[in-house]
N, CA, C and O atoms as a GROMACS GRO file, in nm:
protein
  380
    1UNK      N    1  -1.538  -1.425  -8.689
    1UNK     CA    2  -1.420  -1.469  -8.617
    1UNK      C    3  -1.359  -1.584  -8.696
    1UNK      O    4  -1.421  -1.679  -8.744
    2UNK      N    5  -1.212  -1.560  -8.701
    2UNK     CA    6  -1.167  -1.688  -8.799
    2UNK      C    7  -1.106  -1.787  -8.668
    2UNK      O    8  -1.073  -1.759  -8.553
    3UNK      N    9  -1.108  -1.876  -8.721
    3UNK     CA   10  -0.990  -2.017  -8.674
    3UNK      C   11  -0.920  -2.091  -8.730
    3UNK      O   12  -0.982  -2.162  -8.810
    4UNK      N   13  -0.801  -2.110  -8.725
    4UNK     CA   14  -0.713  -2.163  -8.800
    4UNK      C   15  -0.648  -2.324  -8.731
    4UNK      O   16  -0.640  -2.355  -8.612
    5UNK      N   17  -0.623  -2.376  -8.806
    5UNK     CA   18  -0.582  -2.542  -8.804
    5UNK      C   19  -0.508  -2.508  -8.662
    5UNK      O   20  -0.548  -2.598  -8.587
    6UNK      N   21  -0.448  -2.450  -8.611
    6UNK     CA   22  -0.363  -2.495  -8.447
    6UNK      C   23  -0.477  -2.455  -8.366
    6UNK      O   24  -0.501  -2.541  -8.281
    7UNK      N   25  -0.554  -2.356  -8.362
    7UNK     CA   26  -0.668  -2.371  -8.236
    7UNK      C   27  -0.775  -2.464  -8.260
    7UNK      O   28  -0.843  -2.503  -8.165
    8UNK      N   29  -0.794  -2.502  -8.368
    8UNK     CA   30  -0.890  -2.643  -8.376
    8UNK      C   31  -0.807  -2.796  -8.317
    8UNK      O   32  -0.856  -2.904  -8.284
    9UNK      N   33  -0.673  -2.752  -8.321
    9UNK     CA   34  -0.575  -2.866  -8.300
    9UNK      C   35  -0.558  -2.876  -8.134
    9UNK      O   36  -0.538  -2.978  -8.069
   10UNK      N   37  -0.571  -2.740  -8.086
   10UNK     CA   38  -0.564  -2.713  -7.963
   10UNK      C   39  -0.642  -2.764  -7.865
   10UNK      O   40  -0.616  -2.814  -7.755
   11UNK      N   41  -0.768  -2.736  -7.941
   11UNK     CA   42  -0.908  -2.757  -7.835
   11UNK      C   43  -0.964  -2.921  -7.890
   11UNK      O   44  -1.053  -2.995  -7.847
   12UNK      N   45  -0.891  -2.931  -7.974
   12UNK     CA   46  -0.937  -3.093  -7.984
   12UNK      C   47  -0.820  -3.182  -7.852
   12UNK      O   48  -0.860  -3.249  -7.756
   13UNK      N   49  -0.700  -3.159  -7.883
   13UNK     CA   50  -0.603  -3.173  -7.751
   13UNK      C   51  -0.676  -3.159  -7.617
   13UNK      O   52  -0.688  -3.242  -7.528
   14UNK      N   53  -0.732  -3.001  -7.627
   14UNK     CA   54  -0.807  -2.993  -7.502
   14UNK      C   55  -0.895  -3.089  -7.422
   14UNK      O   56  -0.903  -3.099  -7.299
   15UNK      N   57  -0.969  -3.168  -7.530
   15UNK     CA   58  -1.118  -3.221  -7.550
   15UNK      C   59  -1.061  -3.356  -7.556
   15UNK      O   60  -1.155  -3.434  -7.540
   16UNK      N   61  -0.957  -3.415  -7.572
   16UNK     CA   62  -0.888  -3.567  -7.597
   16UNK      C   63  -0.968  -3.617  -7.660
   16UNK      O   64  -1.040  -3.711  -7.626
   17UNK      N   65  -0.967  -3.536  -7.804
   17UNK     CA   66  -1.026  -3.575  -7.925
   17UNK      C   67  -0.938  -3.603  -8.035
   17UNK      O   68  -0.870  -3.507  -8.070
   18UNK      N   69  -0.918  -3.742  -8.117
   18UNK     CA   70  -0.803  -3.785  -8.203
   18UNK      C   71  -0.845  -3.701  -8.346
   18UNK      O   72  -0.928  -3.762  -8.413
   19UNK      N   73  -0.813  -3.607  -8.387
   19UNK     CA   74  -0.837  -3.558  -8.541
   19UNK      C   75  -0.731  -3.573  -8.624
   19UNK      O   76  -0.612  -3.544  -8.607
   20UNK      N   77  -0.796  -3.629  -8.731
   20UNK     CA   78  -0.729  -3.630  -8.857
   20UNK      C   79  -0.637  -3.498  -8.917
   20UNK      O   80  -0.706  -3.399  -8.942
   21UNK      N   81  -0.578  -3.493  -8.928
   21UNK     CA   82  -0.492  -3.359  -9.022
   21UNK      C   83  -0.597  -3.320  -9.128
   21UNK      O   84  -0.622  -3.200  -9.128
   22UNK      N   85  -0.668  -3.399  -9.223
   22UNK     CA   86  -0.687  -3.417  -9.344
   22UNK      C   87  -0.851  -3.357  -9.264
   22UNK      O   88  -0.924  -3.340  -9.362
   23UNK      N   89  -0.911  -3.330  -9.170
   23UNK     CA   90  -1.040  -3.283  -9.135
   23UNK      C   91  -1.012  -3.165  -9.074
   23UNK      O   92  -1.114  -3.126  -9.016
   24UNK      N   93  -0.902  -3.077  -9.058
   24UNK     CA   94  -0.866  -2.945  -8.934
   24UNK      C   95  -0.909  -2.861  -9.035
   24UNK      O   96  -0.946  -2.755  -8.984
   25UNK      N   97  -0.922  -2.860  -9.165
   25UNK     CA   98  -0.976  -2.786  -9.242
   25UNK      C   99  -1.142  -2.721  -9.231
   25UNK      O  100  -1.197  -2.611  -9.219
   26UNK      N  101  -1.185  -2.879  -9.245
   26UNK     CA  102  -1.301  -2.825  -9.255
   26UNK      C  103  -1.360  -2.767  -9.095
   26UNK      O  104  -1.414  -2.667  -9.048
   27UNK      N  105  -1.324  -2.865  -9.061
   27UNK     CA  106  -1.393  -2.816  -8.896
   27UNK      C  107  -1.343  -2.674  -8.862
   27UNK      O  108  -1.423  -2.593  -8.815
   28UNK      N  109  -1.230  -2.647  -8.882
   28UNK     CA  110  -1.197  -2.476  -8.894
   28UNK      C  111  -1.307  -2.389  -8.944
   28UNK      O  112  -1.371  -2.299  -8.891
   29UNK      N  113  -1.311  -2.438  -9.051
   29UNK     CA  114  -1.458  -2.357  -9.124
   29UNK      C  115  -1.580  -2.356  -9.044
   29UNK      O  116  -1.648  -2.254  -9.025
   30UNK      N  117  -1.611  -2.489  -8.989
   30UNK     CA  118  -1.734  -2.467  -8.962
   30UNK      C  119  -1.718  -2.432  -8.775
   30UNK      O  120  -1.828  -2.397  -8.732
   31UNK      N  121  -1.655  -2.433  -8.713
   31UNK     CA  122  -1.646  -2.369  -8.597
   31UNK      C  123  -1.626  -2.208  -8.589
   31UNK      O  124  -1.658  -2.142  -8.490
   32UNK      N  125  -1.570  -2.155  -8.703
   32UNK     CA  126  -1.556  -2.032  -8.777
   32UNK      C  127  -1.726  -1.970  -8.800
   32UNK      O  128  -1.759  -1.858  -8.759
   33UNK      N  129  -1.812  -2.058  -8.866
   33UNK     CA  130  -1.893  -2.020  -8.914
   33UNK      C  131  -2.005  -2.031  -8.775
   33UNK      O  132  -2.107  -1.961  -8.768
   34UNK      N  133  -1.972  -2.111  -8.690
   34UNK     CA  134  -2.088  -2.117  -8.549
   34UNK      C  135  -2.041  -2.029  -8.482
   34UNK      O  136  -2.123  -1.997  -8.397
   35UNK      N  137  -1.933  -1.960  -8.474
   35UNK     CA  138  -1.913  -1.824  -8.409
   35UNK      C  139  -1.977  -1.761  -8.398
   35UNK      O  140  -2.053  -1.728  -8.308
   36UNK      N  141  -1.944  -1.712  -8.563
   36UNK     CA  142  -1.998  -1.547  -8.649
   36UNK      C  143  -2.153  -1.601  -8.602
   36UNK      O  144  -2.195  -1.527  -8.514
   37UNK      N  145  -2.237  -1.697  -8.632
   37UNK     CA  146  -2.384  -1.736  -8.586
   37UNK      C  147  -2.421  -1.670  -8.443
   37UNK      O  148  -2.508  -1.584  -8.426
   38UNK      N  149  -2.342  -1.725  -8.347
   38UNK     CA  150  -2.311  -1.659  -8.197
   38UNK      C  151  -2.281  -1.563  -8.236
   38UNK      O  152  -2.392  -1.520  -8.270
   39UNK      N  153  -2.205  -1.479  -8.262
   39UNK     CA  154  -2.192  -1.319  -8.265
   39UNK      C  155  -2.310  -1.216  -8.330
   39UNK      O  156  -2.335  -1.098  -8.304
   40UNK      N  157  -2.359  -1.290  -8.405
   40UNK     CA  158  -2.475  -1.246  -8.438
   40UNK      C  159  -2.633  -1.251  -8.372
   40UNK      O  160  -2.736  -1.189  -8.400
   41UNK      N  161  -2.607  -1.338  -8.286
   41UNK     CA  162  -2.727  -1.353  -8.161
   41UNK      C  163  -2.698  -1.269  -8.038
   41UNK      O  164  -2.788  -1.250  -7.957
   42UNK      N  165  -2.602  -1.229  -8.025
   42UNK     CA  166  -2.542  -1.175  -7.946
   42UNK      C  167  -2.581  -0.997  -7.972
   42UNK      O  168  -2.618  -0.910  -7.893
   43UNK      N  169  -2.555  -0.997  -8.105
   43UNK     CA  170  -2.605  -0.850  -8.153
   43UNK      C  171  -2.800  -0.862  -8.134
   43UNK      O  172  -2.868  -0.831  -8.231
   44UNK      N  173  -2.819  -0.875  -8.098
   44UNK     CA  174  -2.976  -0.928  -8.103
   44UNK      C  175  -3.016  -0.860  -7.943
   44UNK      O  176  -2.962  -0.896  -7.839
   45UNK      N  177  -3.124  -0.752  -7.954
   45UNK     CA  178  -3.198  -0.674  -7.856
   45UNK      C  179  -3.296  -0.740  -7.774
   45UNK      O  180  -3.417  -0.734  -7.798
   46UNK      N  181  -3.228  -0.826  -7.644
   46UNK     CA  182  -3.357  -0.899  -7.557
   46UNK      C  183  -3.385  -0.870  -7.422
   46UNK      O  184  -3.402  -0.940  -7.322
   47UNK      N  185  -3.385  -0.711  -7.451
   47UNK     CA  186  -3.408  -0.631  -7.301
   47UNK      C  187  -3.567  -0.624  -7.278
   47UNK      O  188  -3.626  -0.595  -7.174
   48UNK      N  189  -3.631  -0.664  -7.431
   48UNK     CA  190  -3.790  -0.624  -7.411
   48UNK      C  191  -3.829  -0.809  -7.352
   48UNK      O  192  -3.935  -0.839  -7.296
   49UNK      N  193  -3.725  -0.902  -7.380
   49UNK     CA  194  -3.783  -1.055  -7.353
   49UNK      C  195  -3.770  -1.110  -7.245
   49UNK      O  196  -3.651  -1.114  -7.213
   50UNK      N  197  -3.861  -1.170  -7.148
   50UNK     CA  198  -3.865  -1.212  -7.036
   50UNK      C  199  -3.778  -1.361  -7.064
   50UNK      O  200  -3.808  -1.428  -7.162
   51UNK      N  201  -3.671  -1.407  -6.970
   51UNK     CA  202  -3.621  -1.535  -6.963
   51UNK      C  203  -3.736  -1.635  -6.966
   51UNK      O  204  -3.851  -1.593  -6.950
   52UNK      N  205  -3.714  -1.756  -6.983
   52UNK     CA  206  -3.846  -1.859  -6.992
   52UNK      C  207  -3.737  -2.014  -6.949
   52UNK      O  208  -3.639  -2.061  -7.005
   53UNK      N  209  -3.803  -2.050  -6.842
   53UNK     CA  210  -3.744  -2.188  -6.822
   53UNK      C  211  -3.818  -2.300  -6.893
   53UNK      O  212  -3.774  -2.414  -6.884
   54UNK      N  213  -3.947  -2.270  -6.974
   54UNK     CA  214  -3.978  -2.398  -7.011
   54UNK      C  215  -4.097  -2.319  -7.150
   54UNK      O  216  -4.141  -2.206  -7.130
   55UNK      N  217  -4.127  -2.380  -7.253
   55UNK     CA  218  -4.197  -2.344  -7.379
   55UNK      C  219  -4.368  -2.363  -7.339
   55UNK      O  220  -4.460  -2.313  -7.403
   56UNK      N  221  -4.378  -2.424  -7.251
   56UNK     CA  222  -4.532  -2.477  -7.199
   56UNK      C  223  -4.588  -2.342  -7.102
   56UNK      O  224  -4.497  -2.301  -7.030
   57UNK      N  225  -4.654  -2.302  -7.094
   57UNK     CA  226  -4.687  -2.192  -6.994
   57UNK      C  227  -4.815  -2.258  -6.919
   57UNK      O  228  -4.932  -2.242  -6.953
   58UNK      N  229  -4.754  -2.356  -6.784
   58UNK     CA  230  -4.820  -2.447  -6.725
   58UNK      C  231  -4.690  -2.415  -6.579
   58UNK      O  232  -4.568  -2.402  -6.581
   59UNK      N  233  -4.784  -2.412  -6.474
   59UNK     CA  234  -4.708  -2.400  -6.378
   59UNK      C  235  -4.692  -2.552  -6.319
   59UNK      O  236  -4.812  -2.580  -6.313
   60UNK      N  237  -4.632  -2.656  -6.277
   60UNK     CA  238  -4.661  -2.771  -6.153
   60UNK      C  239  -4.702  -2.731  -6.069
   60UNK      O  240  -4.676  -2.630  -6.004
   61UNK      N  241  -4.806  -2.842  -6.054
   61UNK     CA  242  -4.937  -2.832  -5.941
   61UNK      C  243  -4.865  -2.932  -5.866
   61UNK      O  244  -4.805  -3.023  -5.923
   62UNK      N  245  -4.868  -2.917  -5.716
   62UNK     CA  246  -4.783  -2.982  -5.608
   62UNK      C  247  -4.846  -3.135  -5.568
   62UNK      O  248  -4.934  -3.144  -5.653
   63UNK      N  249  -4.850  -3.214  -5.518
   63UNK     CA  250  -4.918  -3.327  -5.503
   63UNK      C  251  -4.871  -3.356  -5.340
   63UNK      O  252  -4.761  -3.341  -5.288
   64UNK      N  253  -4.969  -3.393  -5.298
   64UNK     CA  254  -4.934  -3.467  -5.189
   64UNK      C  255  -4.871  -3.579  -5.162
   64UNK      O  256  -4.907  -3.676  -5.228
   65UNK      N  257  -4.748  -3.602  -5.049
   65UNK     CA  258  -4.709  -3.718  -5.040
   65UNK      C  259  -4.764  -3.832  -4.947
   65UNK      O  260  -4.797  -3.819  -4.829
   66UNK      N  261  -4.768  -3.967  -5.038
   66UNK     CA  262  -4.884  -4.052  -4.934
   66UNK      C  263  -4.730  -4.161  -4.925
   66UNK      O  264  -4.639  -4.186  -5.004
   67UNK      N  265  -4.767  -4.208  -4.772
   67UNK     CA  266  -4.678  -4.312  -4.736
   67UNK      C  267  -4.724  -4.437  -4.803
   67UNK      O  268  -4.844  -4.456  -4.780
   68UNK      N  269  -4.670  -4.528  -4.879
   68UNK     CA  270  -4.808  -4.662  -4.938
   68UNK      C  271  -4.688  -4.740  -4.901
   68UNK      O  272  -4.574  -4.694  -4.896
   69UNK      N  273  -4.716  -4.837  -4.881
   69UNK     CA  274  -4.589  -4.962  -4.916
   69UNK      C  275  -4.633  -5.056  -5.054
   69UNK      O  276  -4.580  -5.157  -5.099
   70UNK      N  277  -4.734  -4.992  -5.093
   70UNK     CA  278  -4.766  -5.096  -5.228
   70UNK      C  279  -4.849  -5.208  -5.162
   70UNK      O  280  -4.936  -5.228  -5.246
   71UNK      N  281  -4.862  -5.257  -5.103
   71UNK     CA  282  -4.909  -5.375  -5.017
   71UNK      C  283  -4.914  -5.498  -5.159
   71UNK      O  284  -5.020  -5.530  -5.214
   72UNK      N  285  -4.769  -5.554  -5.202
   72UNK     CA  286  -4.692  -5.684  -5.242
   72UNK      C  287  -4.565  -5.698  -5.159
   72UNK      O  288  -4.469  -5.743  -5.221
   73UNK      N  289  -4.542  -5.664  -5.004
   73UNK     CA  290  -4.468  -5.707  -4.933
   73UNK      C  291  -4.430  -5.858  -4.970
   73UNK      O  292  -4.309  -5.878  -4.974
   74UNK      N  293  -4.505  -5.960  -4.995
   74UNK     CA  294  -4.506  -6.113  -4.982
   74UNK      C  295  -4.469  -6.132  -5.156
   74UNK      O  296  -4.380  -6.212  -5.182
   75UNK      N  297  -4.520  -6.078  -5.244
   75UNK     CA  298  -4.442  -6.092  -5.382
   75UNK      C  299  -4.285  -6.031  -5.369
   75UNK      O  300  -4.205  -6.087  -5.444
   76UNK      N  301  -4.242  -5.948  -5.303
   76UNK     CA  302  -4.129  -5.879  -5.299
   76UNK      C  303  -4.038  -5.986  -5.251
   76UNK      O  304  -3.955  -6.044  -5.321
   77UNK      N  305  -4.063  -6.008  -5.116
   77UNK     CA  306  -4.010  -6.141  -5.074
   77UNK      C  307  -3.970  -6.227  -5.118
   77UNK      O  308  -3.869  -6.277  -5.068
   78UNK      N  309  -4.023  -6.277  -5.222
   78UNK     CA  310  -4.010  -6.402  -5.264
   78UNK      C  311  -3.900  -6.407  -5.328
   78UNK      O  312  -3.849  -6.515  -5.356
   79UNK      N  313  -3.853  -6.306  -5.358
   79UNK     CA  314  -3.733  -6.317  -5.474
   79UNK      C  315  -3.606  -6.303  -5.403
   79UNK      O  316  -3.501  -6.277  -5.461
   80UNK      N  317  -3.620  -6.324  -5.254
   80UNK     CA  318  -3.549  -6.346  -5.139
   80UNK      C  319  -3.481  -6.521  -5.158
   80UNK      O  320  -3.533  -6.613  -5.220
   81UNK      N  321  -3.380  -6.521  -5.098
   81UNK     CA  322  -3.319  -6.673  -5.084
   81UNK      C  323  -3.330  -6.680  -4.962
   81UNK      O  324  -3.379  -6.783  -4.917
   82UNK      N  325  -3.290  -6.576  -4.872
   82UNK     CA  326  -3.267  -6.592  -4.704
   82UNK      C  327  -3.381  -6.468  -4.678
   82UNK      O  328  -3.370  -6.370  -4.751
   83UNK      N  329  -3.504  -6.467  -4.561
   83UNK     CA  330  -3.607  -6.424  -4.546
   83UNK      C  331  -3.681  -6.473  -4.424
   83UNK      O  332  -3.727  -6.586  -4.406
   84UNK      N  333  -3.687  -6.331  -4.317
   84UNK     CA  334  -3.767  -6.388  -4.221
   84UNK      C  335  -3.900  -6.327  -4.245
   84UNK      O  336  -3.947  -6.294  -4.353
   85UNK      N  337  -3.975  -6.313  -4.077
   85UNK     CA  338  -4.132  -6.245  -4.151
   85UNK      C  339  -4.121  -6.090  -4.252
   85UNK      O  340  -4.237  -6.056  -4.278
   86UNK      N  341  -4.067  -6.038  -4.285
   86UNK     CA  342  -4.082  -5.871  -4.327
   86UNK      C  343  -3.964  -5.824  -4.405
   86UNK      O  344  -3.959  -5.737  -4.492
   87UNK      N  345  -3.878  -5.895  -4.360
   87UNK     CA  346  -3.730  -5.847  -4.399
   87UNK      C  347  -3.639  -5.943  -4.500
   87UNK      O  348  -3.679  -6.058  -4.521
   88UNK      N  349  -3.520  -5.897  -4.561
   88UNK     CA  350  -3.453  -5.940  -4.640
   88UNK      C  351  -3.353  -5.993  -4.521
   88UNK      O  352  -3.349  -5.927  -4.417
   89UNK      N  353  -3.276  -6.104  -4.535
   89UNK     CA  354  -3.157  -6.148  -4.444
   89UNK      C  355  -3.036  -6.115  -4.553
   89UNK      O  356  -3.042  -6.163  -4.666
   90UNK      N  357  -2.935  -6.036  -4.514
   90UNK     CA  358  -2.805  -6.070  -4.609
   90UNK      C  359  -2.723  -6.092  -4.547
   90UNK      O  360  -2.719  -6.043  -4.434
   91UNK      N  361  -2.620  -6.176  -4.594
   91UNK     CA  362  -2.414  -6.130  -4.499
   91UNK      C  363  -2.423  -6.045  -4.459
   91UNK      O  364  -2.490  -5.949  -4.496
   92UNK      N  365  -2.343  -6.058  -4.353
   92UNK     CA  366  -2.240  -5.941  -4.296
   92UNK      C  367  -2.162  -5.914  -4.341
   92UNK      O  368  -2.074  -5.996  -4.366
   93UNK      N  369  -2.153  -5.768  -4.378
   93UNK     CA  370  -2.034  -5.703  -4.501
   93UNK      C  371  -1.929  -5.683  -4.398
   93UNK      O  372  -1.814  -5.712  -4.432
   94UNK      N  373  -1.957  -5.623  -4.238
   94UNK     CA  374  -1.854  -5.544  -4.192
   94UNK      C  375  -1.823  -5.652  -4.060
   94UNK      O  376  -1.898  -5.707  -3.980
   95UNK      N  377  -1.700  -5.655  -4.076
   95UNK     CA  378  -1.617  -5.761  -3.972
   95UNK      C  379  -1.572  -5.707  -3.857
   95UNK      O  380  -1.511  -5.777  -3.776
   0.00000   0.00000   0.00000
C-alpha cells in the first residue's frame, strides 16, 4: 500500500501533530512500509491458534478479602492539625 505526502499531511492534521514538509517524505515511506508489514500478517493462517490474553500460562489464584485497618490509627493521626479521638476534623466545604 503506498502513501503519499497529503495523507501523511492529513492524519498528522488529524493527530494535531506539527510536521515538517522536509520529513512527509520519509514518514510516507515508512508508514507505507508498516502497512505492507500489516498486510502481510494479515495473510497469515490463525484458525489452528487459540487467542492468549497473557504469555505466562498461570491462572490467578483468588485471595481472600480481610478487613485490617493496619492498626497505626494513632501514627495516621498525627499528621492531622485538627483531630478528635478517631477522626480527621476538616472545614465545611458546603454552605
Amino acid at each position: 500500500m503506498s502513501i503519499d505526502k497529503n495523507q501523511v499531511k492529513k492524519v498528522a492534521k488529524l493527530s494535531r501533530i506539527l510536521l515538517e514538509d522536509s520529513k512527509l517524505e520519509t514518514l510516507s515511506k515508512d508508514l507505507a512500509s508498516i502497512l505492507n508489514f500489516v498486510e502481510q500478517l494479515n495473510k497469515l493462517d490463525t484458525n489452528k491458534t487459540k487467542p492468549l490474553s497473557s504469555v505466562v500460562d498461570k491462572t490467578l489464584e483468588p485471595r481472600n478479602d480481610k478487613v485490617d485497618d493496619g492498626k497505626i490509627k494513632s501514627q495516621i493521626l498525627k499528621n492531622s492539625p485538627n483531630k478528635n479521638e478517631d477522626f480527621f476534623i476538616v472545614p465545611k466545604v458546603i454552605e
